[in-house]
N, C-alpha and C positions, 0 to 999 in steps of 0.2 A: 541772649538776645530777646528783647520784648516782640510782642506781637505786632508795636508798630513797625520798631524798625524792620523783621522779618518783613512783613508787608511792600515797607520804601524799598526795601532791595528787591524783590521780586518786581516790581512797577519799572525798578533802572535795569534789570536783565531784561526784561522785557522791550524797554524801549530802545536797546542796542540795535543797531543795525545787524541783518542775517550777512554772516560769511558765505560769499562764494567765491570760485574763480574768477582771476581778472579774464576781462573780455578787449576784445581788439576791434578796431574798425581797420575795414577792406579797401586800401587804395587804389583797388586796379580801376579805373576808368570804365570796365565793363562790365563792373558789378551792379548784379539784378539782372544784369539785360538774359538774353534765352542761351546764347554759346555760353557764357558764363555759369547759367543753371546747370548746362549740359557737362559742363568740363567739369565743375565740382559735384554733379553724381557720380560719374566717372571716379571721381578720386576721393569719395568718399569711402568708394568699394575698395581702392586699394590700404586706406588709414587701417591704424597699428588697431588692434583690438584685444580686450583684457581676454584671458582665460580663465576658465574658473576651474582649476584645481580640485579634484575631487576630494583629495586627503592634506587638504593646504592646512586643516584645522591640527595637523599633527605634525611633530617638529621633526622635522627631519635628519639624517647624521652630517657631520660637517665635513663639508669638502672642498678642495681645491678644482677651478678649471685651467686645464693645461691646453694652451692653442694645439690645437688639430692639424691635421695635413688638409690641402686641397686639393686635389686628384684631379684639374682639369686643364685642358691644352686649349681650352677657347682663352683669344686674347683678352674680349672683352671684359669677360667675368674675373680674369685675374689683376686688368688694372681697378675694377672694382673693389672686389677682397682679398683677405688677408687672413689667416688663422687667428689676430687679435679681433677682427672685427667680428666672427662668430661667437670666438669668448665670451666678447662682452654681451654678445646677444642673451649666453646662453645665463652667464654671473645671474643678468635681469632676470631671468623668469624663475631659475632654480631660488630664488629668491623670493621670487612672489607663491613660491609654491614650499616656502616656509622648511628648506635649507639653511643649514649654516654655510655660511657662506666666505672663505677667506679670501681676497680682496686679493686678487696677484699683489698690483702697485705696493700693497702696504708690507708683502714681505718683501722686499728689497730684492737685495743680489741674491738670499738666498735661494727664493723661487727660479732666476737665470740656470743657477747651479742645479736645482733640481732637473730643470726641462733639460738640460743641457746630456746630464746621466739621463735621465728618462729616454730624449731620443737616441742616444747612444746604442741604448741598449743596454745599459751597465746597471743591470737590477738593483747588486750589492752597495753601490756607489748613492744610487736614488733613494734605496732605503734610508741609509746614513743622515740622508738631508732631511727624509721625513722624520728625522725624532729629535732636531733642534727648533730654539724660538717656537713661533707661534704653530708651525708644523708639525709641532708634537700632537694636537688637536685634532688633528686628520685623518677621518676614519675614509674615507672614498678619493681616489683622483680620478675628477672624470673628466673627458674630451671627446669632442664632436668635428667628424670629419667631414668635407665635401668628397662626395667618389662620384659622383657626376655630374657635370654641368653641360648639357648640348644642345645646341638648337637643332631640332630635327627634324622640323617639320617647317615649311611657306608652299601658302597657297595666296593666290591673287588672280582677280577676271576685274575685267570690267566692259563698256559699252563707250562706242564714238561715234557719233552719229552724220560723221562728214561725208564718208562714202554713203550711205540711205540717201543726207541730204542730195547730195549731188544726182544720185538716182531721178529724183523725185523732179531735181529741177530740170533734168532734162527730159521727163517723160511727160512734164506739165507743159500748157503752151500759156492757163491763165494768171492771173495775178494771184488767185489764192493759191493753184498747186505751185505759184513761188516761192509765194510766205510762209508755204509750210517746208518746200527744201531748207529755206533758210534756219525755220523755226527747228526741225529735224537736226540740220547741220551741226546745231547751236546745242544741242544735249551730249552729252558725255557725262558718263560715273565710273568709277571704280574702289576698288576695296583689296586689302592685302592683310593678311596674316602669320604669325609666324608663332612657333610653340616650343619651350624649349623642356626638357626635362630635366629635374635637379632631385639627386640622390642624396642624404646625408644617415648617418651613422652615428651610433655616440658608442663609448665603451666607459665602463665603469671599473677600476682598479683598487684594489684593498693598496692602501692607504703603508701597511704593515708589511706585505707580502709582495706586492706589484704584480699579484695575481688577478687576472678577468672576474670580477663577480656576475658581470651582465654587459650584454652588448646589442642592440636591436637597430634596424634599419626601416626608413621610410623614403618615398620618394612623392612629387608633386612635377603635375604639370604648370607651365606658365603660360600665358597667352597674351601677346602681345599685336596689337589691330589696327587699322588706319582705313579711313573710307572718305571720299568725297564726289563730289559731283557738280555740274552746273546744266542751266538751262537760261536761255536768253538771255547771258551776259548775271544771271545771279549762280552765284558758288556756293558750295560748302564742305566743309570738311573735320572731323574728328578723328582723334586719335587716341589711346589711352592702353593702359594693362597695367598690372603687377610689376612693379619695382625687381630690379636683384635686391634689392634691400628688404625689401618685402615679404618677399620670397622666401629669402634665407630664417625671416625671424620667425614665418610661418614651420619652415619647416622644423627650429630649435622648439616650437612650442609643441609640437606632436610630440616628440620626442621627451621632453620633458615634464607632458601629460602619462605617454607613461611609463618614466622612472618613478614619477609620482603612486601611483596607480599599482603596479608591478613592485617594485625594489625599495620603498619605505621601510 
């Protein structure tokens, strides 16, 4: 390549437009305004955030995730999850944390048949399946359980200011200590909170054996909050907290920090 053309092609790299992510416009009607500032700080706190792996720069052995048990009798959290939907949490990060990673979906029925001996109980039956197709590959199976999910804790106060008002108005005779029963009357706030705690577990299985290599537990609180008030006919009110979706993927990320960490 001459020293011109090298040149032209550097001048057409250059005048390429910079790649980035597409970006979106915000339909809500109340975007910018100050509730809308307010509601997406709120939930900027709850958004998915990266991890940074300490030993992500080293490859990891390859494994399978086997959906987990979820050990909880709250109704709520069970019409939320599912033993697939921690899976999948877990596939993501053991991933970003530079695992090999085998893909339940892409082993077909054989995976079925594994989980199926695995929870059985039928070690001999489970092994069998780990040394066909792509499951010959599999040195770890690993699973993350929920063993808690409770809300255990609500607290709630707040203020009404009908009865003062009414005090007021009847212990005034003028027109200001009326306006202020009224004014009084007219205040009210309150605030509630609730906190739940969620336990989760991973264990780590030779691949070969369906023997324990590692098993560690974490647990995290949630907090979930709601406040409002008014005065002279103006209100307001916020609410916000940690997702169960959130939640769960916080807690597959500690866990995965340190198998990272720990069992590399």
């Amino acid at each position: 390549m001459t020293k011109l053309n090298l040149f032209a092609s550097i001048a057409f790299a250059c005048a390429l437009p910079a790649l980035a992510q597409p970006t979106f416009e915000n339909p809500s009607p109340t975007a910018g305004s100050s509730t809308a500032e307010k509601a997406n700080a709120t939930a900027d706190k709850a958004m998915y955030k990266d991890v940074q792996y300490p030993n992500a720069a080293k490859r990891g052995p390859t494994l399978v995730v086997v959906p987990g048990e979820i050990k909880s009798n709250n109704a709520n959290f069970m019409q939320k999850f599912g033993p697939n939907n921690v899976a999948d949490f877990a596939e993501l990060e053991l991933g970003k944390a530079n695992f090999g990673i085998l893909e339940r979906a892409d082993l077909g029925p054989l995976m079925k048949e594994f989980q199926l001996a695995y929870s059985l109980g039928d070690a001999d039956q489970a092994r069998k399946y780990l040394q066909k197709g792509k499951l010959k590959t599999t040195k770890w199976v690993v699973k993350f359980d929920v063993l808690k999910a409770e809300n255990v804790a609500q607290a709630q106060s707040g203020f009404d200011g009908r009865a003062l008002g009414s005090v007021i108005g009847i212990l005034g005779t003028t027109r200001g200590t009326s306006a202020a029963g009224v004014a009084v009357g007219s205040a009210h706030s309150g605030e509630a909170t609730g906190v739940w705690i969620i336990g989760m577990r991973y264990k780590i299985l030779d691949a070969n054996t369906t023997e324990q290599v590692a098993t560690g537990y974490t647990e995290e609180k949630m907090e979930i909050g709601s406040k409002g008030g008014g005065f002279m006919g103006v209100s307001s009110s916020e609410s916000g907290g940690l997702t169960l979706d959130g939640m769960v993927q916080r807690l597959v990320q500690k866990l995965v920090w340190e198998i990272d960490t720990k069992h590399k």
